[in-house]
C-alpha positions as a Markdown table, in Angstrom:
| # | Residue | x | y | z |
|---|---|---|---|---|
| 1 | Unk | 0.3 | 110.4 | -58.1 |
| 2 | Unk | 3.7 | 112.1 | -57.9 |
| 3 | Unk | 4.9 | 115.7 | -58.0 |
| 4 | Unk | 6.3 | 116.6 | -61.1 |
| 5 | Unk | 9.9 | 116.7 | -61.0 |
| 6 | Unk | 11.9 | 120.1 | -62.6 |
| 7 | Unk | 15.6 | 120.4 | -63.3 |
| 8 | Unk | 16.8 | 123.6 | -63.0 |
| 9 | Unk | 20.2 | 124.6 | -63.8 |
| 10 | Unk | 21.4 | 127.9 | -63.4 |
| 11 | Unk | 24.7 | 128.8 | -62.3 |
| 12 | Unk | 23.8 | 132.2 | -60.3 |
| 13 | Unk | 23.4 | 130.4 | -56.8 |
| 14 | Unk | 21.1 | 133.4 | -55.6 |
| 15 | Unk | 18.8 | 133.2 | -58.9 |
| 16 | Unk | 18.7 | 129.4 | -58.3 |
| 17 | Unk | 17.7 | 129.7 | -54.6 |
| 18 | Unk | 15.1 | 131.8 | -55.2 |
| 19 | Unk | 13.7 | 130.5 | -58.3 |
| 20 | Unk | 13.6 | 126.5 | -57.3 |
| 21 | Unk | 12.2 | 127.9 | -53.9 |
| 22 | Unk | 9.2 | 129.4 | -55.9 |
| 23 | Unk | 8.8 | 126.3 | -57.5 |
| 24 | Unk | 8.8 | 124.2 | -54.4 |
| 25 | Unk | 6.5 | 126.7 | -52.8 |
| 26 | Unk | 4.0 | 125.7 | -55.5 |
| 27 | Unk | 3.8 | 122.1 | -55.3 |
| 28 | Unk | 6.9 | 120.7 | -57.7 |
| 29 | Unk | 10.0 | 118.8 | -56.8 |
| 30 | Unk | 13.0 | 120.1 | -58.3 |
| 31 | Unk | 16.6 | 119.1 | -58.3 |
| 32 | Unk | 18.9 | 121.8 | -59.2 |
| 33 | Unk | 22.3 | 121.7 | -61.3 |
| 34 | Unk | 24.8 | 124.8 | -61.8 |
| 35 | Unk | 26.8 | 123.9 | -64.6 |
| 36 | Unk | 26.0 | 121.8 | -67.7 |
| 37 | Unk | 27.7 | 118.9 | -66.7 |
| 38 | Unk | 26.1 | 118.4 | -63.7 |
| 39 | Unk | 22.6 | 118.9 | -65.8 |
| 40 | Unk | 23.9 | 115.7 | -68.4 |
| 41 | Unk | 24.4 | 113.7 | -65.2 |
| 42 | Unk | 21.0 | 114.4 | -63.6 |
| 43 | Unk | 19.7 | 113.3 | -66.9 |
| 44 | Unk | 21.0 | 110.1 | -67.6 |
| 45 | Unk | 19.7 | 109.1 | -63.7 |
| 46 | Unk | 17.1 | 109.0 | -61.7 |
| 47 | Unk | 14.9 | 110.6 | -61.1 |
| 48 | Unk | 12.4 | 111.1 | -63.9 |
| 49 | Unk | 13.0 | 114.4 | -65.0 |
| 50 | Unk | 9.4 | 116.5 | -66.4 |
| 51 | Unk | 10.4 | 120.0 | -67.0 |
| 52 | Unk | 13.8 | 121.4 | -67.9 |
| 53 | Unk | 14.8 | 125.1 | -67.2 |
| 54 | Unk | 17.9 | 126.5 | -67.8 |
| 55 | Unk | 20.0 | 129.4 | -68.4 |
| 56 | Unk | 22.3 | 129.8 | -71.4 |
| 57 | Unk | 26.0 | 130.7 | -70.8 |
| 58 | Unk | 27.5 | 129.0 | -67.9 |
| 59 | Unk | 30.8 | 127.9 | -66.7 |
| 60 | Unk | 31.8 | 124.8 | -68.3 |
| 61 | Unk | 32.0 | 123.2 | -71.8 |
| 62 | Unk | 28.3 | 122.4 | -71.8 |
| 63 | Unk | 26.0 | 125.5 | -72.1 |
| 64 | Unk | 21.7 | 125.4 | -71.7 |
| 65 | Unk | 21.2 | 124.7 | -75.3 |
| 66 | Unk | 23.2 | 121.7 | -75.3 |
| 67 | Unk | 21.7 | 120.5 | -72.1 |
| 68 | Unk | 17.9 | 121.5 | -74.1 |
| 69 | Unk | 19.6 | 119.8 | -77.1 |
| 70 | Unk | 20.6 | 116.9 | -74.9 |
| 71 | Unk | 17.5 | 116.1 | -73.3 |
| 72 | Unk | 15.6 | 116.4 | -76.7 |
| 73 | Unk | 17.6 | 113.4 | -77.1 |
| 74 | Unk | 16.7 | 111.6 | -74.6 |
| 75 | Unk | 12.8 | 112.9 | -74.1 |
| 76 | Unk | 11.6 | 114.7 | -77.5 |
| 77 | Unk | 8.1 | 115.4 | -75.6 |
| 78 | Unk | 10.1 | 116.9 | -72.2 |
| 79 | Unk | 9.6 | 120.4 | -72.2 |
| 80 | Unk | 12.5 | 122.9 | -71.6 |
| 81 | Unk | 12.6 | 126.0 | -71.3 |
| 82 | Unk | 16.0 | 128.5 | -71.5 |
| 83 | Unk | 16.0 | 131.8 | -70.0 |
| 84 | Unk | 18.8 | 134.3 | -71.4 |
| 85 | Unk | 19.7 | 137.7 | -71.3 |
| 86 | Unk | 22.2 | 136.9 | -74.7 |
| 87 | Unk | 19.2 | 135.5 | -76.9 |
| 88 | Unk | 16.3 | 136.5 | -78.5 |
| 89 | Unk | 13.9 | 133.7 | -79.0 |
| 90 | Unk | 14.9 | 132.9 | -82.4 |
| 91 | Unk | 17.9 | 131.6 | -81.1 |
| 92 | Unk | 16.6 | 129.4 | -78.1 |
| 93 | Unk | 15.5 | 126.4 | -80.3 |
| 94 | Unk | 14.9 | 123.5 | -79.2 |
| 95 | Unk | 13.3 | 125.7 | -76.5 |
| 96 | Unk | 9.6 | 125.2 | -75.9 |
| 97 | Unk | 9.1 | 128.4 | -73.7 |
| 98 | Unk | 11.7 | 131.2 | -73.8 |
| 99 | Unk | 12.6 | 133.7 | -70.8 |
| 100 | Unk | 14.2 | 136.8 | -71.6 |
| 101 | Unk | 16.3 | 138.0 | -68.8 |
| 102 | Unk | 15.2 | 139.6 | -66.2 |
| 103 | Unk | 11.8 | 137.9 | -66.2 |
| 104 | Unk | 9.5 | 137.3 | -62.5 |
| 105 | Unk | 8.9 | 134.4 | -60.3 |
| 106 | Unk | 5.0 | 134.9 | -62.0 |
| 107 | Unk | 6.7 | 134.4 | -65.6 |
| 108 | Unk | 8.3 | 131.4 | -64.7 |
| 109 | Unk | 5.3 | 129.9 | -62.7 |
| 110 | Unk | 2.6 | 130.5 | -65.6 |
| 111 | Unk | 5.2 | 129.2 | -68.2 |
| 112 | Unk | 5.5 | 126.0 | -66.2 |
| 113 | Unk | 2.4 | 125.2 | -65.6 |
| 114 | Unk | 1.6 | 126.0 | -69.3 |
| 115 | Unk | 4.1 | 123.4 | -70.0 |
| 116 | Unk | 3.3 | 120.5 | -67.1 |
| 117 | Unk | 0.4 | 121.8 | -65.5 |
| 118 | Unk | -0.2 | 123.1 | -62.0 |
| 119 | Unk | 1.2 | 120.9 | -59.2 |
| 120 | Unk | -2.2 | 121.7 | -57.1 |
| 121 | Unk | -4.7 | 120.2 | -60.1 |
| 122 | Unk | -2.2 | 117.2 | -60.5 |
| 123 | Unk | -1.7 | 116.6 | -56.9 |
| 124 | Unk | -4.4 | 117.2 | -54.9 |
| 125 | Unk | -3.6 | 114.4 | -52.1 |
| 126 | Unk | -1.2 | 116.9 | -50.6 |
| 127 | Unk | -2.5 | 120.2 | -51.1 |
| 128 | Unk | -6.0 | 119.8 | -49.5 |
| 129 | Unk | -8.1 | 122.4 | -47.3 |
């Protein structure tokens, strides 16, 4: 069985580090995008994208809800979720799971494996005792 795989864009390189660390710490694969563009490319190519997290307002033309909008699109039953200190979560549709800025490494864990599940029930091949 594979890992699930998480994109995570989010232009603050320090927020990205540690945030896709976390998530690599716990078992997931994720491939990490700071701009919007570079989120559209990951998802028309491989690989198989499970989870999308992003932040809002980024440099670029594309911002997170276009990249949630986007990959809608694409996958209606791929979860996102958008993190933001500008929203409230009224305003993060098509958002399955919304983060308010500043939010913990524990909010973001339990709200992905809410949405995909936890990598150690899914993938138990590599996380034995």
């Amino acid at each position: 069985m594979r890992n699930q795989v998480i994109l995570f864009v989010e232009d603050e390189l320090l927020i990205r580090f540690v945030l896709a660390d976390a998530l690599r710490d716990v078992g997931y694969d994720v491939v990490e995008a700071a701009t919007g563009e570079e989120a559209l490319d990951i998802l028309d190519s491989p690989p198989v994208i499970d989870l999308i997290i992003t932040d809002v307002r980024m440099p670029g033309q594309v911002d997170g809800l276009q990249v949630a909008r986007r990959s809608k699109g694409l996958a209606p039953a791929r979860p996102v979720i958008i993190c933001s200190a500008h929203l409230l979560k009224s305003e993060a549709s098509p958002a399955d799971e919304f983060l308010a800025k500043p939010y913990t490494v524990a909010d973001l864990l339990e709200a992905t494996a809410r949405l995909i599940g936890d990598p150690w029930q899914k993938n138990s091949n590599s996380h034995s005792a």
